[in-house]
DSSP file (Angstrom, degrees, kcal/mol; ACC not computed):
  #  RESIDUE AA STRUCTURE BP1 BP2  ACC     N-H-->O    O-->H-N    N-H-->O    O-->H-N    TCO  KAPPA ALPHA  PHI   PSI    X-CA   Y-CA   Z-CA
    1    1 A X    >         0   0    0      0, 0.0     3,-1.3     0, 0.0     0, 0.0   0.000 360.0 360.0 360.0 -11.3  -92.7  101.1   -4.6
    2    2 A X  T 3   +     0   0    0      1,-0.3     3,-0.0     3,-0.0     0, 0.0   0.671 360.0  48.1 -78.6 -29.5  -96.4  101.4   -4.9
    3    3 A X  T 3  S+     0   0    0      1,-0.1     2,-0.4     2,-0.1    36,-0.4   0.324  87.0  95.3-119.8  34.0  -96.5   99.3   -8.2
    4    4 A X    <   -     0   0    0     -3,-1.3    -1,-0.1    34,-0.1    32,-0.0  -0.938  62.0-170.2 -58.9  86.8  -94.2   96.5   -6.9
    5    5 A X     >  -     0   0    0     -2,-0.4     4,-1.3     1,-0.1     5,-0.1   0.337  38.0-101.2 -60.4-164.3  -96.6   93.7   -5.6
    6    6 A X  H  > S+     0   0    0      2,-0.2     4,-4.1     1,-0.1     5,-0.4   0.887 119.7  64.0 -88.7 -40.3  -95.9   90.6   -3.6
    7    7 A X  H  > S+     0   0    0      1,-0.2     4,-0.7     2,-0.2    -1,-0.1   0.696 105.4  36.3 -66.8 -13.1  -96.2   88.8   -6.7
    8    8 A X  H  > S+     0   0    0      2,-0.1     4,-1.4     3,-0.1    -1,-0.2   0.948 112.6  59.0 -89.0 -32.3  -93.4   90.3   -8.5
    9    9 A X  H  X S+     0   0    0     -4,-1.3     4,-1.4     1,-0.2     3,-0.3   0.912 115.0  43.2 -68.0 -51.4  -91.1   90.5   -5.0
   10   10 A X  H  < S+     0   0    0     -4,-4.1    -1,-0.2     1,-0.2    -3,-0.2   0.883 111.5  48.5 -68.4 -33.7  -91.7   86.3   -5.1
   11   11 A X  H  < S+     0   0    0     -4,-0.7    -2,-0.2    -5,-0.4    -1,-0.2   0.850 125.2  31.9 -63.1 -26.5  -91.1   85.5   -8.8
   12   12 A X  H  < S+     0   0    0     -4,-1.4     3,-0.4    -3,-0.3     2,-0.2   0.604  91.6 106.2-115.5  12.9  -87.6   87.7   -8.7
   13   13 A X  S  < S+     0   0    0     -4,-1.4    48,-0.2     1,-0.2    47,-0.2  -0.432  94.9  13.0 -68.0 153.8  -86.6   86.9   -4.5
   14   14 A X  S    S+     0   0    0     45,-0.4    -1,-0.2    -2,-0.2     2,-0.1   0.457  99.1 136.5  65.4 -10.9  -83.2   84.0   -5.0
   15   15 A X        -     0   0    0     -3,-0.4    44,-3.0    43,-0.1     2,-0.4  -0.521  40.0-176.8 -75.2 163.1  -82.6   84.6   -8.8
   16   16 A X     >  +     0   0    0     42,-0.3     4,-0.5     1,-0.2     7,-0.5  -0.964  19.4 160.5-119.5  93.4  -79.5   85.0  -10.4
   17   17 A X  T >4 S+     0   0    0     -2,-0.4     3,-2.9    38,-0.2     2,-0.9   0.849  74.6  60.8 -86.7 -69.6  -80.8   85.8  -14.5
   18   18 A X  T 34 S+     0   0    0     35,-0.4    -1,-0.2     1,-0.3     3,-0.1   0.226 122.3  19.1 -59.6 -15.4  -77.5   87.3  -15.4
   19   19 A X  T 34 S+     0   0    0     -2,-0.9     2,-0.4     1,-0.1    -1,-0.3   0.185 117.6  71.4-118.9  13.5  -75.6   84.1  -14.7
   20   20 A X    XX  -     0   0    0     -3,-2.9     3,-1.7    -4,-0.5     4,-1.5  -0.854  59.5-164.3-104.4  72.6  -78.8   81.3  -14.8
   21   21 A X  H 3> S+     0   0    0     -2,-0.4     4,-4.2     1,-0.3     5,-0.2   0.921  94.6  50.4 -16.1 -63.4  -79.9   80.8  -18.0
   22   22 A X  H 34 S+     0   0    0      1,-0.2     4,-0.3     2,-0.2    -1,-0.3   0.593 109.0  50.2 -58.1 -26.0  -82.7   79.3  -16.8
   23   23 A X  H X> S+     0   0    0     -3,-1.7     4,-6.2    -7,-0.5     3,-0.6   0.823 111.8  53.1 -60.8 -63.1  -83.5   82.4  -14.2
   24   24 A X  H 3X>S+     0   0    0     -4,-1.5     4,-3.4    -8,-0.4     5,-0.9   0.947 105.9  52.0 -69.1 -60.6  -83.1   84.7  -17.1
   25   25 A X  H 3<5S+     0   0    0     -4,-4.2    -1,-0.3    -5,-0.4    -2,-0.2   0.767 116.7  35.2 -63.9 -23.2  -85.5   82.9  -19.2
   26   26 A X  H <45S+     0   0    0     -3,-0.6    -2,-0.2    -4,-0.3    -1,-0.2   0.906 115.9  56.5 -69.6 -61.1  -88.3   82.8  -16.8
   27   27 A X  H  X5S+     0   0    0     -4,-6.2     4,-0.8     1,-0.2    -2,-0.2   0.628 112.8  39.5 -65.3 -11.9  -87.5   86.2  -15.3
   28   28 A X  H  X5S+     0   0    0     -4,-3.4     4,-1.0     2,-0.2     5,-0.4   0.696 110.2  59.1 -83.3 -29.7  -87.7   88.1  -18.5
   29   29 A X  H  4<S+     0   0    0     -5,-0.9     6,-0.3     2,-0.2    -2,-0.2   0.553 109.6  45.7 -63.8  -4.6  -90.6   86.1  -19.8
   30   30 A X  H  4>S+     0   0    0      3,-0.1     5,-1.6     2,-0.1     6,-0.8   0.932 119.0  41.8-104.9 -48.3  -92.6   87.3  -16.8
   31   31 A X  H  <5S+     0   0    0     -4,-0.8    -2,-0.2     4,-0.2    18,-0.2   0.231 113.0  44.8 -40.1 -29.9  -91.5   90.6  -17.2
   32   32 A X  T  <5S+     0   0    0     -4,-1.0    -3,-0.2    14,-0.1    -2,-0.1   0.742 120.6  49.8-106.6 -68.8  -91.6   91.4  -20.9
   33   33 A X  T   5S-     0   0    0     -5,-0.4    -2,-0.2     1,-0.2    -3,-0.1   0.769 107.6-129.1 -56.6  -5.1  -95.0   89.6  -20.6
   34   34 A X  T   5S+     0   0    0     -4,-0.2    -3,-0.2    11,-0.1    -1,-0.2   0.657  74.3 124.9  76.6  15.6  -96.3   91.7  -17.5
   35   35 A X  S   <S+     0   0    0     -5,-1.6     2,-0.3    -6,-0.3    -4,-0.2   0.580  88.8  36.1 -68.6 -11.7  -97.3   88.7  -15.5
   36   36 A X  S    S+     0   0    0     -6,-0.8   -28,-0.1     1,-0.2   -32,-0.0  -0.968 120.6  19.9-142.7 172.5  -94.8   90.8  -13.3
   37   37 A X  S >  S+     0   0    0     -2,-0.3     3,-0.7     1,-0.1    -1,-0.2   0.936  78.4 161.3  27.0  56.0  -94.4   95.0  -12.8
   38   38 A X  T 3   +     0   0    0     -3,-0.2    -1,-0.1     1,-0.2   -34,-0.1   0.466  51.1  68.1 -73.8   4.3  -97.6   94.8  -14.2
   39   39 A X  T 3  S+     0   0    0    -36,-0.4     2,-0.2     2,-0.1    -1,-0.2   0.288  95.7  87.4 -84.0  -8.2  -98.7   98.4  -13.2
   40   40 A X  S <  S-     0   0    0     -3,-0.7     2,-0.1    -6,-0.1     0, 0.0  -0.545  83.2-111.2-113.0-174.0  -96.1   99.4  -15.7
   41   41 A X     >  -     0   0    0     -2,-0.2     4,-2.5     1,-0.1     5,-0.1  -0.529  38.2-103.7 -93.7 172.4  -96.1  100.0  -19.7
   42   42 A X  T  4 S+     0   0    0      1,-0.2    -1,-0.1     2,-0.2    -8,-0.1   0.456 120.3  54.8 -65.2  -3.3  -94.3   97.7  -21.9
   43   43 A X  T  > S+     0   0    0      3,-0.1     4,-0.6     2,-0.1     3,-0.2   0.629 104.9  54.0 -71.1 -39.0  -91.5  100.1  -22.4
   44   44 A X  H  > S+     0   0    0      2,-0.2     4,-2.8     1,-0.2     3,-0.5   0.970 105.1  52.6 -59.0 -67.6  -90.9  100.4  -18.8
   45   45 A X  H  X S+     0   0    0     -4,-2.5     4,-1.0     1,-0.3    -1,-0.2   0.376 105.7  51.7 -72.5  12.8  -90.6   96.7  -18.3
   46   46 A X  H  > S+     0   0    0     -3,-0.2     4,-2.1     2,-0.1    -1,-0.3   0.560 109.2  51.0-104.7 -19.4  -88.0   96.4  -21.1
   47   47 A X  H >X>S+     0   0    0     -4,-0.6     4,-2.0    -3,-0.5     3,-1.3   0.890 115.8  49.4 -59.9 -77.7  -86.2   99.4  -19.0
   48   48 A X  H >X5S+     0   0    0     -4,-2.8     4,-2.5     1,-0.4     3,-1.1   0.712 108.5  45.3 -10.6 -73.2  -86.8   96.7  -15.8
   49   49 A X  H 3X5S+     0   0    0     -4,-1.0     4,-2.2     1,-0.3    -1,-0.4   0.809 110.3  58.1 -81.9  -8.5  -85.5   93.8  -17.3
   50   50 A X  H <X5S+     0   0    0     -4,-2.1     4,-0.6    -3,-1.3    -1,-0.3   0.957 118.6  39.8 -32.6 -50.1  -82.0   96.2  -18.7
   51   51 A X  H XX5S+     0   0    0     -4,-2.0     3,-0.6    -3,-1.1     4,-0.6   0.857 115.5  45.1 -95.1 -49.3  -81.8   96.7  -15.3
   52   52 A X  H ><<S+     0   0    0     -4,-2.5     3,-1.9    -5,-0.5   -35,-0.2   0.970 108.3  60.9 -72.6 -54.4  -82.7   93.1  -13.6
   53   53 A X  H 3< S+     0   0    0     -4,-2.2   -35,-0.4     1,-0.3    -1,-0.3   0.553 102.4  52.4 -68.6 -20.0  -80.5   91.4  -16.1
   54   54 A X  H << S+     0   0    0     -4,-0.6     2,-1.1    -3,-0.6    -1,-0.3   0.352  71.5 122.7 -51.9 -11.5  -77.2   93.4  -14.8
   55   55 A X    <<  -     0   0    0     -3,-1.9   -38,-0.2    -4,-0.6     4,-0.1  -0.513  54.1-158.5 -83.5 106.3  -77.7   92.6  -11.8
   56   56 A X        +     0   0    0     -2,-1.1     2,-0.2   -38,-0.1    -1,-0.2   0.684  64.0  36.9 -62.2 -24.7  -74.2   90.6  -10.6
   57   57 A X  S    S-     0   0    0     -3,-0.1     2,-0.3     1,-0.1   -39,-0.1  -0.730  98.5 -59.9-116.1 160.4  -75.6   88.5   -7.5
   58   58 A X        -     0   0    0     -2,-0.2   -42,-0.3   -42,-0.1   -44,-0.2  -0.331  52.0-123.7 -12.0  92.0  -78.3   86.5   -6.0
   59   59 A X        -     0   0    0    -44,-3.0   -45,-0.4    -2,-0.3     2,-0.2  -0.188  38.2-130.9 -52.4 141.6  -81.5   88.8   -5.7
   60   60 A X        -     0   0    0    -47,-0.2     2,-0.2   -46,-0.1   -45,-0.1  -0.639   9.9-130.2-102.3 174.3  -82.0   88.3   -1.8
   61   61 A X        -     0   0    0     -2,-0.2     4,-0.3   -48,-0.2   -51,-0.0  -0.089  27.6-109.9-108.9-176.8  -85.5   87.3   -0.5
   62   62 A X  S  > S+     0   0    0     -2,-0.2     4,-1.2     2,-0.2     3,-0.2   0.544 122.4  69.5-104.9 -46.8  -87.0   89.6    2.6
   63   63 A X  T  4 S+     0   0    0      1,-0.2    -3,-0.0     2,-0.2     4,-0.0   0.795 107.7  32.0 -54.8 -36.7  -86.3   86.0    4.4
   64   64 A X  T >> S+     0   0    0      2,-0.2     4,-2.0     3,-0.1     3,-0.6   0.779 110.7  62.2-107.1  -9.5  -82.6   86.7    4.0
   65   65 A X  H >> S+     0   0    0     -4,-0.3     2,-1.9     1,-0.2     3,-1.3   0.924 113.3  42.6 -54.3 -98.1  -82.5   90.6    4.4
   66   66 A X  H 3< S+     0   0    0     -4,-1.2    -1,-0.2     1,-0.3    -2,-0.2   0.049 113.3  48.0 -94.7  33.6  -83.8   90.0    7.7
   67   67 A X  H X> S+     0   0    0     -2,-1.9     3,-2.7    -3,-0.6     4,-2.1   0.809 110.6  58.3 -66.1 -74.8  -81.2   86.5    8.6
   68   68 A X  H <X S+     0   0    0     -4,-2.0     4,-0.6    -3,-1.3    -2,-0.2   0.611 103.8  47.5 -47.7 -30.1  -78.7   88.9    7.4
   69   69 A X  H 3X S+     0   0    0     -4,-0.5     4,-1.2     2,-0.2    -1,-0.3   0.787 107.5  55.5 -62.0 -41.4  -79.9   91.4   10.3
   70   70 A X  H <> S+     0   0    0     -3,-2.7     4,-1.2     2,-0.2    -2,-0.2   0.893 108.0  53.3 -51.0 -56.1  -79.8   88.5   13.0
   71   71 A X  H  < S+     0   0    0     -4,-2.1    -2,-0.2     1,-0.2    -1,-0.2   0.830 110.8  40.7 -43.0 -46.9  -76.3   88.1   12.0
   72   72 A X  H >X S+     0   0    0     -4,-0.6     4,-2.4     2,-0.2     3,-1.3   0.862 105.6  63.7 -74.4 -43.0  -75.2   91.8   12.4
   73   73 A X  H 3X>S+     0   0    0     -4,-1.2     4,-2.6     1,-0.3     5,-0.5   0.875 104.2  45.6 -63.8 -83.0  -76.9   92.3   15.4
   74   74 A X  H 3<5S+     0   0    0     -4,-1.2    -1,-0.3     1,-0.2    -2,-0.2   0.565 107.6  58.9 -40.2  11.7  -74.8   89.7   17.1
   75   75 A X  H <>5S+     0   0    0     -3,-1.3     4,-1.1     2,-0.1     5,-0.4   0.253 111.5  45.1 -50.7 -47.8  -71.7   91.4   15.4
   76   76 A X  H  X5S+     0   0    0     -4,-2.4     4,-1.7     1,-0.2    -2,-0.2   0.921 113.4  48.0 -73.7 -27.6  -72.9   94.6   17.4
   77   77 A X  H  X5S+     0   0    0     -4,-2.6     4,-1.0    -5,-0.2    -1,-0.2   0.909 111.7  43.9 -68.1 -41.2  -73.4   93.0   20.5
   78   78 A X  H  4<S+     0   0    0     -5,-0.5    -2,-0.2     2,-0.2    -1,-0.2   0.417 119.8  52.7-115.3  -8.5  -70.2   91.0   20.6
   79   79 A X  H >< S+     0   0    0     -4,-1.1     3,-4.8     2,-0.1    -2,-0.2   0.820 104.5  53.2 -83.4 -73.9  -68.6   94.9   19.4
   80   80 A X  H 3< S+     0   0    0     -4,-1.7    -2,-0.2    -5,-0.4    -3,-0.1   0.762 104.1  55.1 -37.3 -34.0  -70.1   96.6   21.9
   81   81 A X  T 3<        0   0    0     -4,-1.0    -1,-0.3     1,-0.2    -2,-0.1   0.504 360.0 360.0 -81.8   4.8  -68.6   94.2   24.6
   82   82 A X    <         0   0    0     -3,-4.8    -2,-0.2     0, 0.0    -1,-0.2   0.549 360.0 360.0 -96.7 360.0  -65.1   94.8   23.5
């Protein structure tokens, strides 16, 4: 995790490349070009974007991991009372 910055975690939070054209074409252009995972080689970051471009859903943000936590907790509470 040490060579994931903030800048790559904000260029790839809320895309969809694998069904966005438009996603796809940014996030691999950032990626191939090393404006993101830049701590890695250019071999690496063609591994990356194999990887990024499977990816079936929304990439979630840190802003909705921890929504999605708000949520749950009140699922646990409202469990906990039954």
């Amino acid at each position: 995790m040490q060579h994931v910055d903030e800048v790559t975690v904000k260029a790839l939070e809320l895309r969809a490349p694998r069904v966005c054209t438009r996603d796809a074409d940014e996030v691999r252009g950032q990626i191939l070009g090393g404006t993101i995972f830049s701590a890695f080689g250019e071999e690496d970051r063609a591994g990356i974007w194999a990887r990024v471009q499977d990816v079936d859903d929304l990439i979630p943000s840190l802003d909705t991991l921890f929504e999605n936590l708000n949520y749950l907790k009140v699922l646990t509470d409202c469990m906990t009372k039954l």
